[in-house]
PDB file of N, CA, C, O and CB in Angstrom:
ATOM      1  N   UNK A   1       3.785   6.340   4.275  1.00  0.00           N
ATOM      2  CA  UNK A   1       4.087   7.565   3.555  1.00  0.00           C
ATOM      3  C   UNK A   1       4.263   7.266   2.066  1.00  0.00           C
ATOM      4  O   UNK A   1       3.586   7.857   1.225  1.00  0.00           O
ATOM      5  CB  UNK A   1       5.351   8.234   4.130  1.00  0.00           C
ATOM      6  N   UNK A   2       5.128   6.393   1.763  1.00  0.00           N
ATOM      7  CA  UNK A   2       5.098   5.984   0.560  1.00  0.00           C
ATOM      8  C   UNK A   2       3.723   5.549  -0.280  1.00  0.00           C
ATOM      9  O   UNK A   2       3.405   5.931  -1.407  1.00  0.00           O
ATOM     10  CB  UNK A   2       5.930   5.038   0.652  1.00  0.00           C
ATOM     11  N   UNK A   3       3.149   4.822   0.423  1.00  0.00           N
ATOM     12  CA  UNK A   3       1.494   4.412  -0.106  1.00  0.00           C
ATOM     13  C   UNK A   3       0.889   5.755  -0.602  1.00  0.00           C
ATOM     14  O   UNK A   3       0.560   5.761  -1.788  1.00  0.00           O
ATOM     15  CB  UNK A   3       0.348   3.745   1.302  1.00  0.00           C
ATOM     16  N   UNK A   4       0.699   6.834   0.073  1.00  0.00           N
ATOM     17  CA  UNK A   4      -0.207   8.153  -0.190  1.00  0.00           C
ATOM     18  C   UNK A   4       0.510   8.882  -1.099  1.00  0.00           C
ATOM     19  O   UNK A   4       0.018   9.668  -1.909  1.00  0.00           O
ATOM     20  CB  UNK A   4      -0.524   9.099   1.089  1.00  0.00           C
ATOM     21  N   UNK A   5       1.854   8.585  -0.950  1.00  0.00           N
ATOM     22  CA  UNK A   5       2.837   9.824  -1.465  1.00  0.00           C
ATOM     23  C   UNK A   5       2.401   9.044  -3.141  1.00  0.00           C
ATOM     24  O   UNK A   5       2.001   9.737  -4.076  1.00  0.00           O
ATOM     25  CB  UNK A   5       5.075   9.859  -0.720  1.00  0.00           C
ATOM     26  N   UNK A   6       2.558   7.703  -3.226  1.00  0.00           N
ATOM     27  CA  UNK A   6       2.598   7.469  -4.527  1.00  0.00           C
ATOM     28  C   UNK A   6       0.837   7.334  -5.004  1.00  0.00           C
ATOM     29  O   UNK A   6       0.193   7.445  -6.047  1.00  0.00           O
ATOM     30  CB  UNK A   6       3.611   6.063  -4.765  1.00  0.00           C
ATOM     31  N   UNK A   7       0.719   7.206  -4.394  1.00  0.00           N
ATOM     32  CA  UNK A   7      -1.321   6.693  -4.904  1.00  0.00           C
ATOM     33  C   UNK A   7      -1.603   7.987  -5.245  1.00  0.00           C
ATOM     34  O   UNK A   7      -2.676   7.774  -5.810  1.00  0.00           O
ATOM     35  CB  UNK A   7      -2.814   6.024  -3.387  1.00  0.00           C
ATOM     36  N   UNK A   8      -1.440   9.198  -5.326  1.00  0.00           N
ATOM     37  CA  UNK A   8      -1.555   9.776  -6.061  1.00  0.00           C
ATOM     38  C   UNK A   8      -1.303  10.090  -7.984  1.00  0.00           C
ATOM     39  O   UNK A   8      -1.856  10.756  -8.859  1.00  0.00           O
ATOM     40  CB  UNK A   8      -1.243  10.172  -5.332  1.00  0.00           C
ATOM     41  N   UNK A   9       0.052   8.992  -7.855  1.00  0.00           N
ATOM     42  CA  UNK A   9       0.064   8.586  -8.852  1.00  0.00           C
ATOM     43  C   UNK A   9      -0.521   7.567  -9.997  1.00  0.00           C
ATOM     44  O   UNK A   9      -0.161   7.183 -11.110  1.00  0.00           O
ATOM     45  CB  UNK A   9       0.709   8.558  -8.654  1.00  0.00           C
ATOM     46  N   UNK A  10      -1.832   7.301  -8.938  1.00  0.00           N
ATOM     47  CA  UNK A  10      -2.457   6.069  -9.676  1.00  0.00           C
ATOM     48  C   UNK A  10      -1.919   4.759  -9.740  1.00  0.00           C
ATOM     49  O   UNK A  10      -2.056   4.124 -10.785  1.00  0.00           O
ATOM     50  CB  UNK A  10      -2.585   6.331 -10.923  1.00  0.00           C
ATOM     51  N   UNK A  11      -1.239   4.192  -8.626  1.00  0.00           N
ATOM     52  CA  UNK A  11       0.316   3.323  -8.859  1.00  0.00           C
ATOM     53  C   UNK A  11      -0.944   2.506  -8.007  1.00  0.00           C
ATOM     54  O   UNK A  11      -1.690   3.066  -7.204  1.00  0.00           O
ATOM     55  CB  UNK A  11       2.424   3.871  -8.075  1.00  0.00           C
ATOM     56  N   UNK A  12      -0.998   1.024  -8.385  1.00  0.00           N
ATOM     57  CA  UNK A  12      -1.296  -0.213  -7.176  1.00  0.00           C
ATOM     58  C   UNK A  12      -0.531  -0.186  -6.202  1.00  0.00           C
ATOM     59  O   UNK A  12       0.606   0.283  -6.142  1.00  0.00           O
ATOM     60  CB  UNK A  12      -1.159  -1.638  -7.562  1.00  0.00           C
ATOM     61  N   UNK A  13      -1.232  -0.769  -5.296  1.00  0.00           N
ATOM     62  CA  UNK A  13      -0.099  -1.492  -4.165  1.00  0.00           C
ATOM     63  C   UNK A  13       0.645  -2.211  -4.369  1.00  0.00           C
ATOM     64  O   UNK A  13       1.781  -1.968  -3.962  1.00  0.00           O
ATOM     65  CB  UNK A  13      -0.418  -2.140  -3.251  1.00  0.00           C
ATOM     66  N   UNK A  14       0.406  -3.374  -5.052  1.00  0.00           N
ATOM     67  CA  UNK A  14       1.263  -4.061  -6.061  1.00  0.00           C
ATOM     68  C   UNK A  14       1.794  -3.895  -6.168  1.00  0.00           C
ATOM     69  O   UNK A  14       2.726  -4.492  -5.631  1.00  0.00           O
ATOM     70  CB  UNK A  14       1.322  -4.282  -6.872  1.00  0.00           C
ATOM     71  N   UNK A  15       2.042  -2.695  -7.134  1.00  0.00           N
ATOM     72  CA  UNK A  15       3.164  -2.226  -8.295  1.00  0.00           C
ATOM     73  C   UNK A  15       4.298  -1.672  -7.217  1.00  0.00           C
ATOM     74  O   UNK A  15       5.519  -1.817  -7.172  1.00  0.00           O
ATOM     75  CB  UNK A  15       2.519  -0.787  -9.590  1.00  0.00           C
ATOM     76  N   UNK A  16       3.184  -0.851  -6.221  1.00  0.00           N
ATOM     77  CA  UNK A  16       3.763   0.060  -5.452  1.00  0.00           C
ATOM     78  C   UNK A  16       5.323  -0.939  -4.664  1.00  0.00           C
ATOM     79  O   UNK A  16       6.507  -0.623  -4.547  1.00  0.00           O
ATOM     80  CB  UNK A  16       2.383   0.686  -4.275  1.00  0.00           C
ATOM     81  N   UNK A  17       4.486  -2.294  -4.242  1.00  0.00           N
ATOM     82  CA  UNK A  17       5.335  -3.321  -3.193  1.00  0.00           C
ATOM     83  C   UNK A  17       6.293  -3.663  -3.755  1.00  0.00           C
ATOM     84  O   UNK A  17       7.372  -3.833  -3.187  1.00  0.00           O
ATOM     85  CB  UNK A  17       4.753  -4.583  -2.698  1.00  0.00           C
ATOM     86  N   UNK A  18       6.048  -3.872  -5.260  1.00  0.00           N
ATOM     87  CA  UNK A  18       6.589  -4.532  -5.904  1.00  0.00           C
ATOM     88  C   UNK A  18       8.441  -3.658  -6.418  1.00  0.00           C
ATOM     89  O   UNK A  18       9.642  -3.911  -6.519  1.00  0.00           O
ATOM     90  CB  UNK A  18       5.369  -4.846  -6.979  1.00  0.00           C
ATOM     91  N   UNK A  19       7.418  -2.561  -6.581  1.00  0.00           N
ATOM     92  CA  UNK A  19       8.918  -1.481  -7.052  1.00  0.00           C
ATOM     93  C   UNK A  19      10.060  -1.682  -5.402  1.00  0.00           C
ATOM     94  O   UNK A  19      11.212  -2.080  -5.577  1.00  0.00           O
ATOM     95  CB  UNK A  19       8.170   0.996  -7.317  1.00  0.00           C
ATOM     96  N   UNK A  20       9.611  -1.392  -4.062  1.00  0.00           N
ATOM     97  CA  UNK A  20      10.582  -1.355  -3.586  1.00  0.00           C
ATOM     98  C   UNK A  20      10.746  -2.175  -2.799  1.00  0.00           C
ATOM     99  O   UNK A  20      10.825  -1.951  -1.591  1.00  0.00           O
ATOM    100  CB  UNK A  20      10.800  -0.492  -3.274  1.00  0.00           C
ATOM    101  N   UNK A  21      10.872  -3.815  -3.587  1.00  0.00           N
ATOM    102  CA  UNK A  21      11.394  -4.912  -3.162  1.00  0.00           C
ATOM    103  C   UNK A  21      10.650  -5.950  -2.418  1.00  0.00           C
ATOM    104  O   UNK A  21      11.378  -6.914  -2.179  1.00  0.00           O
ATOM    105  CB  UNK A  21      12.311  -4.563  -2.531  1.00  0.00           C
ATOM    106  N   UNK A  22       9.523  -6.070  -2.000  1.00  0.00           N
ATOM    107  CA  UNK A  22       8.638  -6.653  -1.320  1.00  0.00           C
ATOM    108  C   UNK A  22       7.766  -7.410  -2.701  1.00  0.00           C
ATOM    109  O   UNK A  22       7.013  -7.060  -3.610  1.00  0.00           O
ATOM    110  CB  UNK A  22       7.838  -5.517  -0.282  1.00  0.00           C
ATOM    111  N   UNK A  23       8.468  -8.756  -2.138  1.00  0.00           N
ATOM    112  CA  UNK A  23       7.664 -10.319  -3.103  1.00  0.00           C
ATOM    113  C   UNK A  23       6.586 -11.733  -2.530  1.00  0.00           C
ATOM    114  O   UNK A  23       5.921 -12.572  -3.137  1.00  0.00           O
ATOM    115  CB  UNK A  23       9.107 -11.316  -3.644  1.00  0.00           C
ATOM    116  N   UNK A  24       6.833 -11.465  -1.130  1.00  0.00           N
ATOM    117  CA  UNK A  24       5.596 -11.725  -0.720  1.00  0.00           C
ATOM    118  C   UNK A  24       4.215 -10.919  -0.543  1.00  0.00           C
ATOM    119  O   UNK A  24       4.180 -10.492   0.611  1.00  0.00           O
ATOM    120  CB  UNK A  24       5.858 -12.107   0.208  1.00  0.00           C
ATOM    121  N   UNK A  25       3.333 -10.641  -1.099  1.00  0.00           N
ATOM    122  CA  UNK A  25       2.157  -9.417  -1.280  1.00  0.00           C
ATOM    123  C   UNK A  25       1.137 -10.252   0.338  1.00  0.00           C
ATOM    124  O   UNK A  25       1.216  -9.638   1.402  1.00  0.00           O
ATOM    125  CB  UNK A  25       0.974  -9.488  -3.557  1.00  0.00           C
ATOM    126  N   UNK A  26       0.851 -10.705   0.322  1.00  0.00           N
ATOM    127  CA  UNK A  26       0.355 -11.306   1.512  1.00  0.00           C
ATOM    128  C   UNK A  26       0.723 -11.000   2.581  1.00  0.00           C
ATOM    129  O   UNK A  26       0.060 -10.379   3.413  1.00  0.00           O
ATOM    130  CB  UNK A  26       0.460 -12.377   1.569  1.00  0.00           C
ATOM    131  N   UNK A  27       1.867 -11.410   2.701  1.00  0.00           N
ATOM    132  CA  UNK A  27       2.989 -11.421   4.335  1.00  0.00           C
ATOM    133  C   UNK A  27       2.794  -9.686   4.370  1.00  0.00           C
ATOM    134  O   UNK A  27       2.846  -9.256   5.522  1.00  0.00           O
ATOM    135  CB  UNK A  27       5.384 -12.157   4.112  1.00  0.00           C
ATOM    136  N   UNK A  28       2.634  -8.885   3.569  1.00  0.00           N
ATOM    137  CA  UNK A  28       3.401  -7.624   3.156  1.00  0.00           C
ATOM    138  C   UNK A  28       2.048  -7.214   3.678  1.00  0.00           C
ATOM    139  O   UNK A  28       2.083  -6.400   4.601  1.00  0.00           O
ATOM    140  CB  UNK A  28       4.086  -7.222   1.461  1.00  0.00           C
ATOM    141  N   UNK A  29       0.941  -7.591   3.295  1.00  0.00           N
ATOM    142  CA  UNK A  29      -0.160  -6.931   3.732  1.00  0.00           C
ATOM    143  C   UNK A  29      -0.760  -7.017   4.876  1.00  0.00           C
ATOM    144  O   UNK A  29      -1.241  -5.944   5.238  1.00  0.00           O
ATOM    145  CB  UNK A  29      -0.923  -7.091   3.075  1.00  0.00           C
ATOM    146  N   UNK A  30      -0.977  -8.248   5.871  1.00  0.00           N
ATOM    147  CA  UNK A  30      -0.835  -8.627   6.687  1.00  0.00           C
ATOM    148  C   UNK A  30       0.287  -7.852   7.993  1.00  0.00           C
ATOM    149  O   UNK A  30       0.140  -7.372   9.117  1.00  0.00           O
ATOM    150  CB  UNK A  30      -0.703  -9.685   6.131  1.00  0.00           C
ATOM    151  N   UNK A  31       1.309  -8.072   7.121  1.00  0.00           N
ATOM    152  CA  UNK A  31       2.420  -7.118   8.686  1.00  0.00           C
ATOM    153  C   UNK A  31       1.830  -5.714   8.208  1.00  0.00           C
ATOM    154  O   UNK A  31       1.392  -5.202   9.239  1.00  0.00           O
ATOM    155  CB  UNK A  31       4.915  -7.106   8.596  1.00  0.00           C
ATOM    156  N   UNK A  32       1.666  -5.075   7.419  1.00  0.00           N
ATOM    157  CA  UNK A  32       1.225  -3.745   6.980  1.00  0.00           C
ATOM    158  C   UNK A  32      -0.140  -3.353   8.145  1.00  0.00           C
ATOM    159  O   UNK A  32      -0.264  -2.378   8.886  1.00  0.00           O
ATOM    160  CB  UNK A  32       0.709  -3.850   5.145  1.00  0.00           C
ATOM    161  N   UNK A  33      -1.115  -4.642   7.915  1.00  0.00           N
ATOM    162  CA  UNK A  33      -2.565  -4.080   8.827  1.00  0.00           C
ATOM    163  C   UNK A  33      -2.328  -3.959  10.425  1.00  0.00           C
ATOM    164  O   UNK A  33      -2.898  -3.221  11.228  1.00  0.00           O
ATOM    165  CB  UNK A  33      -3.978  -5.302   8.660  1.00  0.00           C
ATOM    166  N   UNK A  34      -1.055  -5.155  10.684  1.00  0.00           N
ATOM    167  CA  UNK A  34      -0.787  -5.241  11.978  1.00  0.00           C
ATOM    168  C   UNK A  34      -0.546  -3.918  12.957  1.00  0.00           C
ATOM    169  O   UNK A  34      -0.907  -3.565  14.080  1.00  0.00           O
ATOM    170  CB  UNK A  34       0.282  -6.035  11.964  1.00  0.00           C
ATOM    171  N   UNK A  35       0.549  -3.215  11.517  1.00  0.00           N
ATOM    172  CA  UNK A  35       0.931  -2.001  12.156  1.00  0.00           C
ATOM    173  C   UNK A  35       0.451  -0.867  11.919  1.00  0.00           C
ATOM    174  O   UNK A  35       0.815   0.077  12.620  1.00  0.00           O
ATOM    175  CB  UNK A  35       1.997  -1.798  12.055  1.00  0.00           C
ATOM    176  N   UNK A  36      -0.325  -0.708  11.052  1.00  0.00           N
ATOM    177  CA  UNK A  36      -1.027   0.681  10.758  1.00  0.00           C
ATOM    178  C   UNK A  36      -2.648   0.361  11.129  1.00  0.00           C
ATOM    179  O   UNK A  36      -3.422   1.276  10.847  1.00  0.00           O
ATOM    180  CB  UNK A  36      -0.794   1.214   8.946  1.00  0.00           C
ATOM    181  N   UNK A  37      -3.234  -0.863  11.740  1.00  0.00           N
ATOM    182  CA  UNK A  37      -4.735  -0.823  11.616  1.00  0.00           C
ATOM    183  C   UNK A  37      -5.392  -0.709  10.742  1.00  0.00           C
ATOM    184  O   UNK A  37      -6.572  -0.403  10.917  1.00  0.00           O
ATOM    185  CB  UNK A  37      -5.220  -0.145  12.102  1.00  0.00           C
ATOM    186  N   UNK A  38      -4.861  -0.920   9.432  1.00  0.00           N
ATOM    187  CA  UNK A  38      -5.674  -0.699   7.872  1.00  0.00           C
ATOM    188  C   UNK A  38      -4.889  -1.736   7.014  1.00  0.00           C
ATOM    189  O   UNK A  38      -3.685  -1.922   7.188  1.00  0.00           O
ATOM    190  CB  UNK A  38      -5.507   1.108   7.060  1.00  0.00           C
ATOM    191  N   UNK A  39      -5.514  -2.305   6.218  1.00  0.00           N
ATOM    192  CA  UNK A  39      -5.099  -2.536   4.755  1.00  0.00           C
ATOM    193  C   UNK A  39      -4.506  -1.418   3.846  1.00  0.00           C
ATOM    194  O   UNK A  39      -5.022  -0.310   3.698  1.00  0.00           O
ATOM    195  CB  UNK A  39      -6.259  -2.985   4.065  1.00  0.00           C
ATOM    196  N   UNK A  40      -3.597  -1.760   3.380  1.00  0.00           N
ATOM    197  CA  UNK A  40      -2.861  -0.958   1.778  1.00  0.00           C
ATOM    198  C   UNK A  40      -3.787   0.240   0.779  1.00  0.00           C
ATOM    199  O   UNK A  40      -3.664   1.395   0.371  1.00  0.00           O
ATOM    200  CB  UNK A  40      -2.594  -2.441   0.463  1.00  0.00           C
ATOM    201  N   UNK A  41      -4.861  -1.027   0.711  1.00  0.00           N
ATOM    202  CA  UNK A  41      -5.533  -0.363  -0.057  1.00  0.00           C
ATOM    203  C   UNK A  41      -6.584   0.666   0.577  1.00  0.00           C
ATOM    204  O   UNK A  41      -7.027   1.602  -0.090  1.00  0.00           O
ATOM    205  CB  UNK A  41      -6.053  -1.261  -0.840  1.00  0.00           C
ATOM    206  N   UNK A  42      -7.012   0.398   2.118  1.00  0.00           N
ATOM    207  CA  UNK A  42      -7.619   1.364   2.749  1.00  0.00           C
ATOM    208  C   UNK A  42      -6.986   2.648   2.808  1.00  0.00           C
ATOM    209  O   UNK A  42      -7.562   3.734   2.742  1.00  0.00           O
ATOM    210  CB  UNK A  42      -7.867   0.965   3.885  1.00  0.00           C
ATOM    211  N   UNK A  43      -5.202   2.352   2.996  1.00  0.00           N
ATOM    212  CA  UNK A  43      -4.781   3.781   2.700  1.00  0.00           C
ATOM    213  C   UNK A  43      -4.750   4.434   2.012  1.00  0.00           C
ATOM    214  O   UNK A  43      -5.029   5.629   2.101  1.00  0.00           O
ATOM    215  CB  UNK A  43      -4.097   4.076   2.770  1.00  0.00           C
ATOM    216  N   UNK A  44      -4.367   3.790   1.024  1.00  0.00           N
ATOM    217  CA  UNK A  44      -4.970   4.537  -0.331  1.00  0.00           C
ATOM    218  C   UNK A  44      -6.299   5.211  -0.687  1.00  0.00           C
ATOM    219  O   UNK A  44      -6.557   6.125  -1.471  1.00  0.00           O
ATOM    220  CB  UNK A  44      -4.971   3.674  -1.249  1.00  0.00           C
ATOM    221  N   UNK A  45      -7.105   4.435   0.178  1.00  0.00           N
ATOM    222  CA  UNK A  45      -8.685   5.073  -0.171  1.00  0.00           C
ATOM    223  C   UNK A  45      -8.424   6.143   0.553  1.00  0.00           C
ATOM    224  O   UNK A  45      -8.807   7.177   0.007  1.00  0.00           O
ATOM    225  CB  UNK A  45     -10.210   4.242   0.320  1.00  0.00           C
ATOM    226  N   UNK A  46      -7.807   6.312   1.803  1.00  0.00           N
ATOM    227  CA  UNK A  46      -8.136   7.866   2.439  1.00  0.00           C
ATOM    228  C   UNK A  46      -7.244   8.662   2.047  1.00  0.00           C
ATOM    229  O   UNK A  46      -7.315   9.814   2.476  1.00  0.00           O
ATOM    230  CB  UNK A  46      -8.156   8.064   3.971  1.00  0.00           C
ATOM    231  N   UNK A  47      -6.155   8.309   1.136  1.00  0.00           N
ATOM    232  CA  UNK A  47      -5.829   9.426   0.877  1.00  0.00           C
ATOM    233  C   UNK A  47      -6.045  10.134  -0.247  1.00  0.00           C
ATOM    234  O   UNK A  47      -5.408  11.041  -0.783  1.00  0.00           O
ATOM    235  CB  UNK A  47      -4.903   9.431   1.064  1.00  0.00           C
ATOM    236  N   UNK A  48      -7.391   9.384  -0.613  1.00  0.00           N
ATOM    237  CA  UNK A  48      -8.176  10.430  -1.850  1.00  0.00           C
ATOM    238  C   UNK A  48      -8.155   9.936  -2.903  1.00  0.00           C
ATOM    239  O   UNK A  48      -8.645  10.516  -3.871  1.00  0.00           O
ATOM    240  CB  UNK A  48      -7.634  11.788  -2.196  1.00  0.00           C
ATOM    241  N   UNK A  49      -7.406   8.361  -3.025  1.00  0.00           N
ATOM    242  CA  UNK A  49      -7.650   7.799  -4.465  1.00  0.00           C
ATOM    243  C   UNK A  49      -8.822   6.950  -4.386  1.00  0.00           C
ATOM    244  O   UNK A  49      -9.170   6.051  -3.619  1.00  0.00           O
ATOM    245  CB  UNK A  49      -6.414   6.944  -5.063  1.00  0.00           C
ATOM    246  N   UNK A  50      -9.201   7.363  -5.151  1.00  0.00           N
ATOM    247  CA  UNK A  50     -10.820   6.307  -5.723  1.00  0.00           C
ATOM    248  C   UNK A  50     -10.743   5.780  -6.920  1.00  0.00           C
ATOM    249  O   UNK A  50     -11.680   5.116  -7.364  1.00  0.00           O
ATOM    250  CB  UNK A  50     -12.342   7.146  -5.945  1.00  0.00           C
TER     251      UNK A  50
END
C-alpha cells in the first residue's frame, strides 16, 4: 500500500525503503517478492508509474 500510495509521488523505492527505516535494500526486496509475487518496482509499474 505504501509503494502505490507513494509512487504516485514519483518517490523510488529506495527513497521510499529508505524513509521508513529499511537499510538493507536487497533483503527488503527479496522478502518483498516472496510475499507479494512481484518486485518493488513491478508495483510501482502497475500502479501507473512509468
Amino acid at each position: 500500500r505504501l509503494l502505490t500510495a507513494r509512487g504516485a509521488d514519483g518517490l523510488s523505492v529506495t527513497r521510499i525503503a529508505m524513509e521508513v527505516g529499511i537499510t538493507h535494500l536487497g533483503r527488503f526486496a527479496a522478502n518483498y517478492r516472496l510475499f507479494f509475487g512481484e518486485s518493488p518496482y513491478e508495483t510501482l509499474q502497475r500502479a501507473g508509474r512509468s
